[in-house]
N, C-alpha and C positions, 0 to 999 in steps of 0.2 A: 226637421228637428230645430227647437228653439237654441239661439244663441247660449251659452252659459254666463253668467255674471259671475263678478268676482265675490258676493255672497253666493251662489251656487258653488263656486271651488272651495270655500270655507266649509259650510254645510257638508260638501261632501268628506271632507277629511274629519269633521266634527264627529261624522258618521263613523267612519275607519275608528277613531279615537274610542269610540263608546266601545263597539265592538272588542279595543283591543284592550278594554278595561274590564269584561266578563270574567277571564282568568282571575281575576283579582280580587272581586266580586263575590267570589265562589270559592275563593280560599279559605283553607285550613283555619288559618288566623285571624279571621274576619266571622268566618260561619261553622261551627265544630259541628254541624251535623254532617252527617255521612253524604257523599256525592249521590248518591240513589233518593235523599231525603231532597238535596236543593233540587234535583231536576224534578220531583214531584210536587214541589213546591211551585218551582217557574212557570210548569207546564201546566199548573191549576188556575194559579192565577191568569196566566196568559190566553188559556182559553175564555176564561170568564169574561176578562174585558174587551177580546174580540167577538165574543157573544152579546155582552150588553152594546157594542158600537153598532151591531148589525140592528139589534133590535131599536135603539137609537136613531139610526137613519132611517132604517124599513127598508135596507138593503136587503134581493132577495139573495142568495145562497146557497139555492138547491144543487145540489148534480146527479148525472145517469147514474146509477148503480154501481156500474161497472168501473168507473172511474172514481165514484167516491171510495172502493175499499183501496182501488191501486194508493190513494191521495191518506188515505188512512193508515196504509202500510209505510208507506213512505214517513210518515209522522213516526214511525215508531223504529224508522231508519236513525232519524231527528234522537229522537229518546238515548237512543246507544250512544249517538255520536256526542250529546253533554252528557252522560255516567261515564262515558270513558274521558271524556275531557275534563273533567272535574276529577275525576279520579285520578290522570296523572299529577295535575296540581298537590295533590293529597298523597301519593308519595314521594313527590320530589321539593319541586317549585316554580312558580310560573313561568319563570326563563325555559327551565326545560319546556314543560309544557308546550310553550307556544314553538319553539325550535322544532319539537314535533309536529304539531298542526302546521307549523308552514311549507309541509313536503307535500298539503291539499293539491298545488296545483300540479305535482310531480303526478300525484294519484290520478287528477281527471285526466291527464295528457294521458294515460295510459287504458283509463277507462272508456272516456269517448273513442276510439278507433274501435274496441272489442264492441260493444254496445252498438252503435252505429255501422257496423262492418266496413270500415276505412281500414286504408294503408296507415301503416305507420313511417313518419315522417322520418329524414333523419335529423333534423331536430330536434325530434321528440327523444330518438335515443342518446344523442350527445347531453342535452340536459338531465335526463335520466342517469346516464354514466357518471355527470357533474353533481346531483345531488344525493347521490351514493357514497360520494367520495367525502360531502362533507359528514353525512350522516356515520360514516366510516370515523371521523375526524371526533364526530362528539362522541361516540362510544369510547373509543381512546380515553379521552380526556374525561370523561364522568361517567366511567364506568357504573359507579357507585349509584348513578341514579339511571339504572338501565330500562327498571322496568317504567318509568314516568315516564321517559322516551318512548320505549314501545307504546304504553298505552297513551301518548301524545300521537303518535304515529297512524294505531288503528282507529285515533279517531277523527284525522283527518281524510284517512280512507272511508268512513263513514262520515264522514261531511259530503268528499268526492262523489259517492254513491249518490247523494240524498239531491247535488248540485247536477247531476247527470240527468235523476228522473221528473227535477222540478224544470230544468228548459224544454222539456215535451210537454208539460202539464200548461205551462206558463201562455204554449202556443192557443190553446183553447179558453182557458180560464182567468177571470181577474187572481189575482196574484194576492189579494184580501180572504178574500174565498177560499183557494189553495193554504194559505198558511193559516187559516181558524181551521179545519178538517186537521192539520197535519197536527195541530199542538192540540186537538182530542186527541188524536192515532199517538201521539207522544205519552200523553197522559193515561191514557188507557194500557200503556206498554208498558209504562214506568209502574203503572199500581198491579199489575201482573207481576211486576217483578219486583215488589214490594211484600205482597203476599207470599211469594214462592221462600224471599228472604224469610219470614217469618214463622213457614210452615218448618224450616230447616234449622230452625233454632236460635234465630238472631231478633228475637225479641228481644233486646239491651238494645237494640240503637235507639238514640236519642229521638224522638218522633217530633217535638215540637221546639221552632226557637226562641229565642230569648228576643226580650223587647231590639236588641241593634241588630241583631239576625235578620228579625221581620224588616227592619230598613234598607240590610243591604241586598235581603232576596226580590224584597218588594221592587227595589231598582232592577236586579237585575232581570226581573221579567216585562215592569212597565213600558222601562226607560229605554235599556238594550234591545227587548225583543218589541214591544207593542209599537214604541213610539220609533225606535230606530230603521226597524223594516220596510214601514210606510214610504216613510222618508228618503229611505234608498231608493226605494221604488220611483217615484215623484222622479229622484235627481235623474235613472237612467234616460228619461225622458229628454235631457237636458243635453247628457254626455254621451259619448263613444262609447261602445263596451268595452273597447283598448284602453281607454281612457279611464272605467270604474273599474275595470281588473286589475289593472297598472297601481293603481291606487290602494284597493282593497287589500295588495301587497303587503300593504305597509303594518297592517296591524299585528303582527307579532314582532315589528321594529317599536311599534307606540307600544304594546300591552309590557315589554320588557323594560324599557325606558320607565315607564309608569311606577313598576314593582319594584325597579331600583331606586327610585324617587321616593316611593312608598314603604319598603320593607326596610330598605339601606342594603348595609354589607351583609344582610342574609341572602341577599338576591345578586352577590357578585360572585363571576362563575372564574373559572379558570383560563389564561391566553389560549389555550390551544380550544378549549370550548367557543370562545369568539369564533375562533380563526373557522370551527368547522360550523357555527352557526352564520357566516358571513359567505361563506362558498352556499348553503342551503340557497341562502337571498339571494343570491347572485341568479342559480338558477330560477330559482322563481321570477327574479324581475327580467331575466332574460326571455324567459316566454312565452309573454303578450310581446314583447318587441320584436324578438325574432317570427311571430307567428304573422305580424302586422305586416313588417318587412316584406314576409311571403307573399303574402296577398296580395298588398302591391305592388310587388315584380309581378305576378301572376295576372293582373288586370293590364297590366303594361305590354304584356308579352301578347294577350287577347286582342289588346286594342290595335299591334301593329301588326298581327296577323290578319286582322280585319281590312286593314288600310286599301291593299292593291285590291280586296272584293269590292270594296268602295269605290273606287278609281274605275274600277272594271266596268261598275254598274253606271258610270255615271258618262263612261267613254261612249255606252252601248246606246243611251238615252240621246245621244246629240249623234 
């Protein structure tokens, strides 16, 4: 693994920073078409341009059968996971929002053991019990915007899900390849459930944007998904996976910073909403460190169990 430079630690928080600026992006106040309309939007253009780059290199692309639809399903995991994230923004606002998406890593702690048939740690449950407690904490405190929360929530469970079936994928396939398949399987979901909207009567939504519309969706499929993916991709190269989890952290601390910076006092929430969005963080940034920790006690304990076979083998040899 290559050293990292101190442009690799910029770059990579640039990255966190894009990401934690999509809520924003995809807001009410920015974009008034419907959350069903920008992910159809994202998911269009974003295929196209990863379709012209392939055609572009002459990269080839193909996969088994059997894995192209799992990689297609999985796109259409993708699909849920920003109509729901887009959607909480759209009843509440991006504070909540992101408050919700950051219980993602609460969700995979719980998904990796089931999926994988692992024990569960207890780590995994004392942060599970700690980010309850703050999630416990925001309901109190904003009631009022309960259901942004929930659907902040399930759609970081649908992040979780989508983060679980792309580290198997990832083992086999370039990671360029995996995500042009998954934003067809996204796009294909979202106009499925575009049509279903319309067959049930909701021809009133607004189908097309307005000239700043088209700038801010254009960004958020170019810029966040085409050009920021890559680029992550590129830095893990670079970094620890403790190291780009640790970090990735951070983007519902940037994307709320941002909103308040952006929106003003529409985006200031209540003390005791900090208080239970700050215990969320807490767990989250507790578990890449505690899981790190584990592991190396866990090679340390190997290594000095190994020691007297070592000694053993080397008494035997003389």
């Amino acid at each position: 693994m290559q050293k990292p430079t101190l442009k690799d630690y910029f770059l990579l928080h640039l990255i966190v920073l894009i990401w934690g600026f999509t809520a924003i992006l995809g807001d009410k106040r920015l974009v008034s078409l419907s959350s069903l309309m920008v992910v159809f939007y994202r998911t269009l253009i974003t295929s196209l341009a990863f379709g012209i780059w392939f055609w572009w290199v002459k990269k080839p692309f193909l996969l088994p059968t059997k894995d192209f639809w799992k990689i297609l399903g999985t796109g259409g995991i993708i699909a849920v996971h920003w109509l729901l994230f887009f959607g909480a923004s759209r009843v509440s606002n991006v504070s909540i929002c992101l408050v919700g998406l950051a219980t993602t890593t609460f969700w995979t702690s719980l998904l990796e053991p089931l999926l994988y048939k692992r024990k569960f740690r207890t780590v995994q449950i004392f942060l599970g019990i700690l980010t309850f407690a703050g999630i416990f904490q925001v309901f109190s405190a904003e009631f009022h915007y309960a259901e942004g929360f929930v659907l902040g929530m399930l759609s970081a469970l649908a992040g979780a899900v989508f983060s679980v079936f792309n580290s198997k994928f990832i083992r086999r396939y370039d990671q360029f390849t995996i995500t042009f398949y998954e934003m067809i399987g996204a796009f294909l979901t979202i106009t499925l459930f575009s049509l279903i909207w319309g067959a049930v009567g909701l021809e009133h939504l607004k189908l097309y944007p307005t000239d700043w519309e088209w700038l801010w969706i254009g960004i958020l499929a170019l810029v966040c998904t085409v050009f920021a993916y890559p680029m992550g991709v590129k830095l893990m190269k670079k970094f620890s996976v403790f190291a780009v989890n640790l970090t990735v952290n951070l983007e519902p601390v940037y994307g709320i910073l941002l909103a308040f910076m952006i929106f003003g006092e529409k985006e200031k929430m209540s003390a005791n909403f900090y208080l239970g969005a700050s215990i969320i963080l807490l767990a989250v940034f507790s578990y890449p460190l505690m899981m790190y920790t584990s592991a190396q006690r866990k090679k340390r304990k190997e290594l000095l169990t190994n020691i007297p076979i070592l000694e053993s083998s080397a008494k035997n040899k003389h």
